[in-house]
C-alpha positions as CSV (number, residue, x, y, z in Angstrom):
1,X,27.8,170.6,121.0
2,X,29.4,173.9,119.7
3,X,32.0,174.3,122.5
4,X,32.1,170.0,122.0
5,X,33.5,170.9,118.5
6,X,35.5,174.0,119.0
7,X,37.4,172.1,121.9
8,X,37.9,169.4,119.0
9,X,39.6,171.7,116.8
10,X,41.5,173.3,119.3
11,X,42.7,169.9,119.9
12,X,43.7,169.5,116.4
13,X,45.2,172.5,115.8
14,X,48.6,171.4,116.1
15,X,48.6,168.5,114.3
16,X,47.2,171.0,111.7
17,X,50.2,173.5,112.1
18,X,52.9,170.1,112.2
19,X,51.2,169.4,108.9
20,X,51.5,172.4,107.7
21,X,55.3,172.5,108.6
22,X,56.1,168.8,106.9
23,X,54.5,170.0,103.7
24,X,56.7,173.2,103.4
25,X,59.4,170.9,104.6
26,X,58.9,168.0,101.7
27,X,58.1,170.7,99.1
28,X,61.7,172.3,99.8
29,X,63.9,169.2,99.8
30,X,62.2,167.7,96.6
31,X,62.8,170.8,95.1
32,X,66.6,171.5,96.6
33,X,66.9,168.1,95.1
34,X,65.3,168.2,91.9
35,X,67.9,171.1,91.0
36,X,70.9,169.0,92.7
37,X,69.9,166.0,90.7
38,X,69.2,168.1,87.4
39,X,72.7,169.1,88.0
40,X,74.5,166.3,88.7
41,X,73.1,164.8,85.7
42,X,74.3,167.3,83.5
43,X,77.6,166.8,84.9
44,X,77.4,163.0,84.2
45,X,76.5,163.7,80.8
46,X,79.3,165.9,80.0
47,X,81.7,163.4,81.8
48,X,80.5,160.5,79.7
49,X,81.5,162.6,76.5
50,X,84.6,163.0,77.7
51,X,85.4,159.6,78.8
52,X,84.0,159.1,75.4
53,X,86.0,161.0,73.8
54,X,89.3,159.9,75.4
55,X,88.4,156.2,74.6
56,X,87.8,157.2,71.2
57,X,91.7,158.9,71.4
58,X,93.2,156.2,73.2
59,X,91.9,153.9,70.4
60,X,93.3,155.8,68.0
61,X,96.2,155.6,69.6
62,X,96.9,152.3,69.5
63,X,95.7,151.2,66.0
64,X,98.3,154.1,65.1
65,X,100.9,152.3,67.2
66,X,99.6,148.6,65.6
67,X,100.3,149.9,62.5
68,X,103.7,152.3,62.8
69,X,104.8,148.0,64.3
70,X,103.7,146.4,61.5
71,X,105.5,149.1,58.6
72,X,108.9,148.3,61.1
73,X,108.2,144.5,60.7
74,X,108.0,144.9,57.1
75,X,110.9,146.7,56.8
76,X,112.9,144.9,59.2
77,X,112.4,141.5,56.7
78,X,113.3,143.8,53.5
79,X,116.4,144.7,55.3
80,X,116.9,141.0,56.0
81,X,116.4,139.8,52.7
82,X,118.7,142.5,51.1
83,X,121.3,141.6,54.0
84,X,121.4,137.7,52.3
85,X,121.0,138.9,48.7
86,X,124.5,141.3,49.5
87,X,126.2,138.5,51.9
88,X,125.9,135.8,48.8
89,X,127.2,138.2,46.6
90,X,130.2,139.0,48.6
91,X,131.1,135.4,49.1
92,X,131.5,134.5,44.9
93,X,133.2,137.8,44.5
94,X,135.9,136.7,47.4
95,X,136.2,133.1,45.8
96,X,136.3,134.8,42.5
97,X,139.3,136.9,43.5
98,X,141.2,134.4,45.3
99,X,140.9,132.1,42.6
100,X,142.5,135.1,40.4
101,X,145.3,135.7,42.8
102,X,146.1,132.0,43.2
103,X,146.5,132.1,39.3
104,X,148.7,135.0,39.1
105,X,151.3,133.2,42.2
106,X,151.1,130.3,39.9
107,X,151.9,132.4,36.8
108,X,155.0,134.2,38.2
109,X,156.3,131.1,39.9
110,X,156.3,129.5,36.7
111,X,158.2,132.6,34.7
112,X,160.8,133.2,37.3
113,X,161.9,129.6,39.3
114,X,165.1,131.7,40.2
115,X,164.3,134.7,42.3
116,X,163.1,133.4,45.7
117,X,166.6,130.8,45.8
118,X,164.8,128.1,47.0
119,X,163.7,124.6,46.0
120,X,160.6,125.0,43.7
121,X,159.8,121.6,45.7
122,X,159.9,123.1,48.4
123,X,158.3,126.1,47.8
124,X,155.5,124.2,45.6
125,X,155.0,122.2,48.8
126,X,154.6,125.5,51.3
127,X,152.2,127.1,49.1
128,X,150.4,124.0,49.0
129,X,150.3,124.0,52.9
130,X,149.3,127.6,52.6
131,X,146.3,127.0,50.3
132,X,145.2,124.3,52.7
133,X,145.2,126.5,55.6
134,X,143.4,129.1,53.6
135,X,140.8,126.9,52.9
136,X,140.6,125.6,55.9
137,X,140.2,129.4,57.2
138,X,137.6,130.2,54.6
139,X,135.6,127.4,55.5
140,X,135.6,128.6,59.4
141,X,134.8,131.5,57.9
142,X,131.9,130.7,55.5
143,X,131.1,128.3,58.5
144,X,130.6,131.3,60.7
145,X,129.0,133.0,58.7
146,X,126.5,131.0,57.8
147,X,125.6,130.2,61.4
148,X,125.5,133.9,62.0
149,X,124.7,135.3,58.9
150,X,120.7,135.9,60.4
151,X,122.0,137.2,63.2
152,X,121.0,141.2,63.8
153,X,123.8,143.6,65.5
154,X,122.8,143.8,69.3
155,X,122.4,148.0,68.6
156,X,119.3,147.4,66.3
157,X,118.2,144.4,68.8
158,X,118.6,146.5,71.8
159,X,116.6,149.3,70.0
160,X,113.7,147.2,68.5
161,X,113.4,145.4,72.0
162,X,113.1,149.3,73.5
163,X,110.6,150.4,70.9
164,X,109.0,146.8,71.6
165,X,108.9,147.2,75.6
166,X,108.1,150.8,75.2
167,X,104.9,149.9,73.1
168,X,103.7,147.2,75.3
169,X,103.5,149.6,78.3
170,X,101.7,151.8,76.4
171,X,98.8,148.9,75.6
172,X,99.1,148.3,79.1
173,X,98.6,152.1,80.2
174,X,95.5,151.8,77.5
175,X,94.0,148.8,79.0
176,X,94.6,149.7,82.9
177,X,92.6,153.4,81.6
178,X,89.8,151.3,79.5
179,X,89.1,149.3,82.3
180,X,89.0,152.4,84.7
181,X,86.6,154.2,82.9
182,X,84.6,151.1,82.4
183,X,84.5,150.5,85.9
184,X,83.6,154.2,86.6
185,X,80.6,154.4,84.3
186,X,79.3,151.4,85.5
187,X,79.3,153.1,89.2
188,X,77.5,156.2,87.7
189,X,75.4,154.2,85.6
190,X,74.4,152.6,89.6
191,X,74.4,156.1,91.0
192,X,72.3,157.1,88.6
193,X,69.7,154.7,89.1
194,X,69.6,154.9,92.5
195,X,69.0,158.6,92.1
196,X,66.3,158.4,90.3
197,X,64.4,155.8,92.4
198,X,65.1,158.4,95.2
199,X,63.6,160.9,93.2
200,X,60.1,158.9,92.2
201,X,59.6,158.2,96.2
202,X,60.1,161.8,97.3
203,X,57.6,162.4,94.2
204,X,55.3,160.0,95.6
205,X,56.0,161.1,99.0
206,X,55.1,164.6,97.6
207,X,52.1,163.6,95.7
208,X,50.6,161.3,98.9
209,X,51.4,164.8,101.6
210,X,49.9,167.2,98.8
211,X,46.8,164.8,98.9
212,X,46.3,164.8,102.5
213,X,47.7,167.6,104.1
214,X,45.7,170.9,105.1
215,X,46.2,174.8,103.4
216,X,48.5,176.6,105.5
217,X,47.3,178.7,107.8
218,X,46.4,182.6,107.4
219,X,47.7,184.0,110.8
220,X,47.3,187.3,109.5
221,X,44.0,186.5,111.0
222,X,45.3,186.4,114.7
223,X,46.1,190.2,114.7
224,X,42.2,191.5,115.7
225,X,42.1,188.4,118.2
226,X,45.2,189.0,119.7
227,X,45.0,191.9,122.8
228,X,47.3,195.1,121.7
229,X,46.2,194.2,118.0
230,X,48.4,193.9,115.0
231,X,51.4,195.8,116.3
232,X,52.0,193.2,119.4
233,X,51.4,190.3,117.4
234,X,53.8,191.0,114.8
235,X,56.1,191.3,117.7
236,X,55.1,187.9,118.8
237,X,55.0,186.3,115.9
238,X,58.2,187.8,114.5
239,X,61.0,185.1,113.5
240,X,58.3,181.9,114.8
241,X,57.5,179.1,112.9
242,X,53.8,177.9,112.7
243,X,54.7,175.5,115.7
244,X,55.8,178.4,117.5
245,X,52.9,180.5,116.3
246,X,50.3,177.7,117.6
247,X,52.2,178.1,121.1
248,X,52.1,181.9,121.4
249,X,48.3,181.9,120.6
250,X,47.7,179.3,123.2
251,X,49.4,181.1,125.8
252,X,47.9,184.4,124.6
253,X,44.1,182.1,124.7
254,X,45.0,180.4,128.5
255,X,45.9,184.0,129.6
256,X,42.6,185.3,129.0
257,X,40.8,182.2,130.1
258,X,43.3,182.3,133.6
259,X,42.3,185.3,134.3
260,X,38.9,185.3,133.3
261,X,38.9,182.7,136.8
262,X,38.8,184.2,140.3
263,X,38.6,181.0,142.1
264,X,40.6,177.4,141.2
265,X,38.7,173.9,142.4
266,X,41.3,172.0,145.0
267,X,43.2,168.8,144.1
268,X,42.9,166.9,147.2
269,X,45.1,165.1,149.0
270,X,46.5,162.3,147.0
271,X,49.8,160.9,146.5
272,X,50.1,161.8,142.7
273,X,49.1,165.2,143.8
274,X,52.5,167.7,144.8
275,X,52.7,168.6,148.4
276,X,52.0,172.5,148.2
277,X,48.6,171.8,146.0
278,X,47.2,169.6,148.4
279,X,43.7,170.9,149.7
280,X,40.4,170.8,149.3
281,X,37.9,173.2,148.5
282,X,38.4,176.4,145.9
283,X,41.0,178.8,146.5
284,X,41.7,182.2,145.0
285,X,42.9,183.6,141.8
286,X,45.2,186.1,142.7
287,X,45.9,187.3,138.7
288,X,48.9,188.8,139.0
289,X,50.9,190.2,135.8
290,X,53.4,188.1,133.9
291,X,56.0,190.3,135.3
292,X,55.3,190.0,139.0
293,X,55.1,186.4,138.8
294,X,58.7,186.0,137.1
295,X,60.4,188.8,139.7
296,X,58.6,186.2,142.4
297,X,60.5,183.0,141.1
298,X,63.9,185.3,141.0
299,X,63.5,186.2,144.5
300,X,62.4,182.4,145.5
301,X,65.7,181.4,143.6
302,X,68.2,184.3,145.1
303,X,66.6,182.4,148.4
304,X,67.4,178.9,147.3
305,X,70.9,179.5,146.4
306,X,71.1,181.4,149.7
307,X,69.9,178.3,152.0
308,X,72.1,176.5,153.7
309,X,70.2,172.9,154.9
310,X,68.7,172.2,151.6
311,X,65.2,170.9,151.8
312,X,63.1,169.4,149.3
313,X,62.3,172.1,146.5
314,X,58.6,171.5,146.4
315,X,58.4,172.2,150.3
316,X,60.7,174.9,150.3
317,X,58.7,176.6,147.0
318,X,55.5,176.5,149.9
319,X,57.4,177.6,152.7
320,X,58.9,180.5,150.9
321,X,55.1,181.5,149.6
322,X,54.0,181.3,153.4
323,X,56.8,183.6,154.3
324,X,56.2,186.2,151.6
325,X,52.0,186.5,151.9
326,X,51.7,184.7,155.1
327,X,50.1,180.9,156.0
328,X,46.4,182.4,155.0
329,X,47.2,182.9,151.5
330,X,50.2,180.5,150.3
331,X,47.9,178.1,149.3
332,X,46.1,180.5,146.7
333,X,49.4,182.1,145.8
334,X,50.9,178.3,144.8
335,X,47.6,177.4,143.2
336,X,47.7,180.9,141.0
337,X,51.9,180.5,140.3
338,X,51.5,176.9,138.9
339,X,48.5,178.0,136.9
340,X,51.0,180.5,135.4
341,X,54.0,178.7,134.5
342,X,52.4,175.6,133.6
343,X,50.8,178.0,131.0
344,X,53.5,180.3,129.7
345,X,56.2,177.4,128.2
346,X,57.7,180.2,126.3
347,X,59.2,182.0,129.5
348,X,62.9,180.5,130.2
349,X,61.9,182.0,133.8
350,X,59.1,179.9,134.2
351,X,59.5,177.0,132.4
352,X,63.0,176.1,134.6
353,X,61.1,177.1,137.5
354,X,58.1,174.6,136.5
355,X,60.6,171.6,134.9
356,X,62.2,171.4,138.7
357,X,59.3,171.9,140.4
358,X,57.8,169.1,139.2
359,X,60.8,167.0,138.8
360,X,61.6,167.0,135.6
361,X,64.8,168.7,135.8
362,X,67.1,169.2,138.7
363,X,68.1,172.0,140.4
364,X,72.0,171.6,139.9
365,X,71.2,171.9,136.1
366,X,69.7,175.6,136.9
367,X,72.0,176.4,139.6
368,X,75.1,175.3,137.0
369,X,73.7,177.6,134.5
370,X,73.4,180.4,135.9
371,X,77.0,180.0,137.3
372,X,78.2,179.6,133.5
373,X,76.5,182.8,132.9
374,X,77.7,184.0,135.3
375,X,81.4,183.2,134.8
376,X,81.1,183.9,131.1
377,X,80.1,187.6,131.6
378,X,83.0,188.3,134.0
379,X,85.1,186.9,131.7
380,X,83.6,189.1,129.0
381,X,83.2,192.6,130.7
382,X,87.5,191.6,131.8
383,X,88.0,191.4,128.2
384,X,86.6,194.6,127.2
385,X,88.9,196.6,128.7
386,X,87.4,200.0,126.9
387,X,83.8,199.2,128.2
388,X,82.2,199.5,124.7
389,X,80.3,196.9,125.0
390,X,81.2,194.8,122.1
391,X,83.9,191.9,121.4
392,X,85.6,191.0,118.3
393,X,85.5,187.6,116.9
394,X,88.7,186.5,118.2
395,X,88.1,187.9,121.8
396,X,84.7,185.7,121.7
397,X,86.5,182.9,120.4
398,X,89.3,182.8,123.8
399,X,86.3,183.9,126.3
400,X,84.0,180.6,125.1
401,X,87.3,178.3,124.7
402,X,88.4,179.5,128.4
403,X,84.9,178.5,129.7
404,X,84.3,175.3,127.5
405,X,87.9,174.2,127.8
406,X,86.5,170.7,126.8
407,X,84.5,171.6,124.0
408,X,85.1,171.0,120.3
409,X,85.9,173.9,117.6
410,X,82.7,173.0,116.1
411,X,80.5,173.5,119.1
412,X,82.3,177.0,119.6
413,X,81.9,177.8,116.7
414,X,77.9,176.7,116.7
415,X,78.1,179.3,120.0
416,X,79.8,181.8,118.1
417,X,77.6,181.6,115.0
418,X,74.7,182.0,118.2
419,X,76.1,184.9,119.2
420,X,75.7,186.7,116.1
421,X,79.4,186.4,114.4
């Protein structure tokens, strides 16, 4: 029942450490977001005082111009009305003087009948004529003026329409910015809103994980469990998240327990099985270090690459064990290999070794990375013509673009940023 319920929480351990990692996760974006949306609304706030502000100004503005209009209207019909009161006075005082001057012709025509030498007939008769005409001009003339006399000189029109024109774009200019800032407000007035909705479901997002998650864990507590103590787990555990850490101590728990076993039980010979684990029976553990089982898969690669018929890589994985340790033992040596990198996930070694082995990956994918590695450190050790060892930032930047010719700045520069610049 004990080993019933340890197995259990083994089992659950990393759904544990996931919950773990989606409560630091939540707790950091509400709280990354509770400071960008405290901000943003302070920034709202000041914005709506100065939108506030400038409405205020604008209205100001035009009351100001409303009013400067009306004092020039005003002043416009004064100027009109002193205009008439002048024009009617002009008019008597030109019928008053040509009344006198037609007098005084008649005066010294009557005292001297003999100077011009003409017939007083005559000349009675002409400046009859002459007085026609001149009240027939007069009366064009009052005629005109009284058709014209409300008439403004096209200079003052010309200007008043300006001023006129000028003021009505300025209303316009006010409106067009009124409804603007209207429209503005309304949209942050939305945004707003929408943030804070946001910001009660993260709350109650944060509320519901706070009620139902676990403590994180202490892995402080690994160190005495752990073989080589505190020292080699902090170098494990260094720069690992807790999923990472859940990993390492189950590769570090299926070590001990792999080689705790000297025999492994046979899978038989079924179809699901692969072809170099087929038997039945128990076959031998042959424990070998982490180290000797990675230099094996190099050397079963270097003799990969090297073949020239290519079988399938599951046969050729068993027929290279049966040439390295003989027929006898290529069975236990497969067994105790698969045991291994089935186990250690972490090892890029092993776990491309396993992920074709089993199919999950394809050779080409391996055998084109290590090509690319390949090619990428002949191009760097060309580069570094002084052999120091180190690139600059630009020299990394034409080695990656020359071997990702198809690759966007962005992904080079993710690489770079990889690299360390």
């Amino acid at each position: 029942m004990l080993a019933h319920q340890r197995e259990k929480i083994r089992a659950l351990e990393p759904l544990k450490a996931k919950l773990v990692t989606v409560n630091e996760d939540c707790n950091e974006r509400i709280l990354a977001m509770r400071a960008e949306e405290r901000y943003e609304i302070s920034m709202l706030k000041k914005e709506k005082m100065n939108l506030l502000k400038l409405i205020d100004k604008k209205n100001e503005e035009k009351i100001s111009l409303q009013t400067e209009v009306t004092k020039l209207r005003k002043k416009l019909a004064e100027e009109y009305l002193h205009y008439l009161t002048e024009r009617d006075a002009r008019k008597i005082l030109i019928a008053d003087l040509n009344e006198l001057r037609y007098q005084r012709e008649d005066m010294s025509l009557a005292q001297s009948p003999g100077i011009w030498g003409e017939d007083p007939v005559k000349l009675t008769l002409a400046l009859k004529m002459t007085r026609q005409d001149l009240t027939r001009t007069q009366m064009e003339l009052n005629t005109m003026k009284a058709n014209f006399g409300d008439v403004v000189p096209r200079r003052d029109f010309e200007m008043q329409e300006k001023t006129n024109r000028d003021l009505q774009e300025q209303l316009d200019s006010l409106r067009d910015d009124y409804e603007e800032v209207r429209k503005e407000h309304e949209i942050l007035l939305q945004l707003h809103m929408s943030t804070l909705k946001e910001r009660d479901q993260f709350y109650s997002e944060l509320q519901e994980i706070q009620r139902t998650s676990t403590p994180r864990p202490d892995w402080t507590k690994c160190e005495d469990v752990v073989s080589g103590g505190p020292d080699r787990w902090h170098m494990l555990a260094e720069g690992k998240n807790s999923d990472q850490l859940v990993d390492v101590l189950l590769e570090e728990i299926g070590e001990g327990l792999l080689r705790e076993k000297d025999f492994f039980p046979g899978l038989g010979y079924g179809e699901a099985i692969p072809p170099f684990l087929r038997f039945d029976g128990i076959v031998e553990n042959k424990k070998p270090t982490k180290k000797d089982v990675v230099n094996l898969l190099k050397d079963a690669w270097k003799e990969r690459l090297a073949e020239e018929q290519k079988e399938k890589f599951p046969d050729f994985f068993f027929n290279f064990l049966e040439r390295r340790f003989g027929p006898g033992d290529a069975m236990a040596w497969a067994y105790t290999i698969f045991e291994n990198i089935k186990l250690f996930r972490s090892n890029e070694v092993m776990s491309q070794f396993y992920a074709v082995l089993m199919g999950k990956s394809s050779e080409i994918v391996y055998i084109k990375h290590k090509e690319t590695v390949a090619q990428l450190l002949k191009e760097m050790t060309n580069v570094d013509s002084q052999n120091e060892g180190l690139l600059t930032m630009e020299q990394l930047s034409t080695v990656l673009k020359s071997i990702f010719p198809f690759k966007k700045e962005e992904k080079i520069q993710e690489l770079m940023e990889a690299g360390g610049w």
